[in-house]
N, C-alpha and C positions, 0 to 999 in steps of 0.2 A: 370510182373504182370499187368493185364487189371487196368486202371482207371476204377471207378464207374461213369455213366451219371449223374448229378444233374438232380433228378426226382424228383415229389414227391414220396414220399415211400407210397408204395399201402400196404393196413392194411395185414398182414400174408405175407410176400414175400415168394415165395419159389422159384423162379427161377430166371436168370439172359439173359438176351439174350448180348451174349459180339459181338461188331460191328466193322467191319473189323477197323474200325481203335483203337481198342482193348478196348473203354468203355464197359463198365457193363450197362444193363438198368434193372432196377429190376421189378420182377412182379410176380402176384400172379398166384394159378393155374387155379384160376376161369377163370381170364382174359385170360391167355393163351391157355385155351380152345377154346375161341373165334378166335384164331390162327390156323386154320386145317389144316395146313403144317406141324409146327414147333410141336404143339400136338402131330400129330401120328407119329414126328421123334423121341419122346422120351418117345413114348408108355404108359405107366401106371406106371412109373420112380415114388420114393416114394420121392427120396433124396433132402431133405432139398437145397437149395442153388445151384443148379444143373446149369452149367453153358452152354447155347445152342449155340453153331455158329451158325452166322447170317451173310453169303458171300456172300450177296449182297451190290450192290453198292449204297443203301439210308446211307441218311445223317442220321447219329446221332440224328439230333434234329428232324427230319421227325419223326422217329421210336418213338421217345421219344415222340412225341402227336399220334400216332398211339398206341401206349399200355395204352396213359392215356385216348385213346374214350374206347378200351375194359377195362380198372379197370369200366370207368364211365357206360358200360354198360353189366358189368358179371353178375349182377342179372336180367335181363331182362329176360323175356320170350326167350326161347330157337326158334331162327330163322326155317321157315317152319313147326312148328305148326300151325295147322289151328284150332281153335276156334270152340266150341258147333253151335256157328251161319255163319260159315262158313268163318269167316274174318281171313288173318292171318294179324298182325301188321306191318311186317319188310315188306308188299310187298305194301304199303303205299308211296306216294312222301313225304309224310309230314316229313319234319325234326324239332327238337326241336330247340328252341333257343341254346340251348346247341351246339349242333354238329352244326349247323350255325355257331356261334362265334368261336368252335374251326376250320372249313373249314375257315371263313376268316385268322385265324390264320396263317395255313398253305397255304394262296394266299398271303403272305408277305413275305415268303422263296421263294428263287429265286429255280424256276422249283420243289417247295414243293407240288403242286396238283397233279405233273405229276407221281413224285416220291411216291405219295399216293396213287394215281391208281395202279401202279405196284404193289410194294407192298402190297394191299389188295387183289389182283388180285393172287399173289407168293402164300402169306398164308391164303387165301381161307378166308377170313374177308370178306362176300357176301354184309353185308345189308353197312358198312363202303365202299367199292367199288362203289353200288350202289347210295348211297347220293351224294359221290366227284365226277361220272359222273353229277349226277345230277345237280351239285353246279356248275360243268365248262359247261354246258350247259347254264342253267339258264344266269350266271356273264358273261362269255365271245364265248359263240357261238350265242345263242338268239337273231336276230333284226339284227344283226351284216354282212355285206357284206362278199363276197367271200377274197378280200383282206386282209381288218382285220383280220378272221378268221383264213388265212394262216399264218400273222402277229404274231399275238398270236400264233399259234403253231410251230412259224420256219419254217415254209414251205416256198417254192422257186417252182416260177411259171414256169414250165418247159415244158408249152403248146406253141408250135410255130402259128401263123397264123394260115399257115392250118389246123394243128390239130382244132382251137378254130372253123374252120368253118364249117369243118368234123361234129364235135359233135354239132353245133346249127341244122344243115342240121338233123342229127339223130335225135334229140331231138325237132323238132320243134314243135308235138304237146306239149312239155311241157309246153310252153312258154305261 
C-alpha cells in the first residue's frame, strides 16, 4: 500500500498522484486541471480518490510544491484567455511574491528548479514552467559569465583551442 505525501490537504481532495517511490500526494480536481497531461490521462473520471501513476523520476517533495502552486492557483483565470482590452495575465513576467517564495523554496532542493522545469514542461503546467524559466534566468544565468553559467548547470567545457578560435574567427562581428 502507497504511503500518503505529508501535504497540506487541498479543501475537497479527489485524486491522488502515487510517486514512483509509492507516496500518495493528494489533490483536488481543480488543481489537477491545471495538470494537462495527467488531466486528459484520466479523462472526465468522476471517482472519488482516484489514484494517478506518476513514472517520472521527480522527487516527492518537488511534486509536493508543484501541486501546492496549482491548489494555490486553480481559481485563477483560466491561462490564454485574453481579456475585453486585449491583455492576457499569465503572459506577464510578473510573478507574485507568492510563487517567488515558493521558486526560492524549490532552489534549496538539490536540482529542485531543474526538476520543475521538467515536470511543468511533462504536464503541460505553461505559466508554472514559464516563471521557473524565468526565476533560473533572473537568479543564476543574468550578469553571470560563460563559466559560471556552465558551473551552475554541470556543463563541461569540451571546446579545444581550435575550436574556441574557429568560432571567435566566425563570430567576430559579434564581439
Amino acid at each position: 500500500m502507497a504511503e500518503s505525501a505529508e501535504s497540506p490537504a487541498p479543501s475537497s481532495v479527489t485524486y491522488q498522484i502515487e510517486m514512483c517511490d509509492k507516496k500518495l500526494i493528494p489533490l483536488s480536481k481543480a488543481a489537477l486541471e491545471l495538470m494537462g497531461t495527467l488531466f486528459a490521462a484520466i479523462g472526465n473520471a468522476e471517482l472519488e480518490n482516484e489514484v494517478i501513476p506518476y513514472d517520472r523520476e521527480t522527487p516527492t517533495i518537488v511534486m509536493m510544491k508543484i501541486v501546492e502552486w496549482c491548489e494555490h492557483h486553480k481559481n485563477d483565470v483560466i491561462p490564454g484567455i485574453v481579456h475585453n482590452d486585449g491583455s492576457d495575465p499569465f503572459k506577464t513576467d510578473e510573478m507574485s511574491l507568492w510563487d517567488t517564495e515558493l521558486l526560492e523554496d524549490l532552489d534549496t532542493i538539490e536540482d529542485g528548479l531543474r526538476f520543475t522545469v521538467e515536470a511543468a514542461n511533462y504536464l503541460e503546467i505553461s505559466t508554472l514552467y514559464r516563471y521557473t524559466c524565468k526565476f533560473i534566468y533572473d537568479n543564476h544565468v543574468k550578469g553571470k559569465t560563460t563559466e559560471e553559467i556552465r558551473e551552475y548547470f554541470c556543463e563541461v567545457d569540451d571546446f579545444t583551442d581550435e575550436d574556441r578560435k574557429k568560432l571567435e574567427a566566425e563570430n567576430k562581428w559579434f564581439s
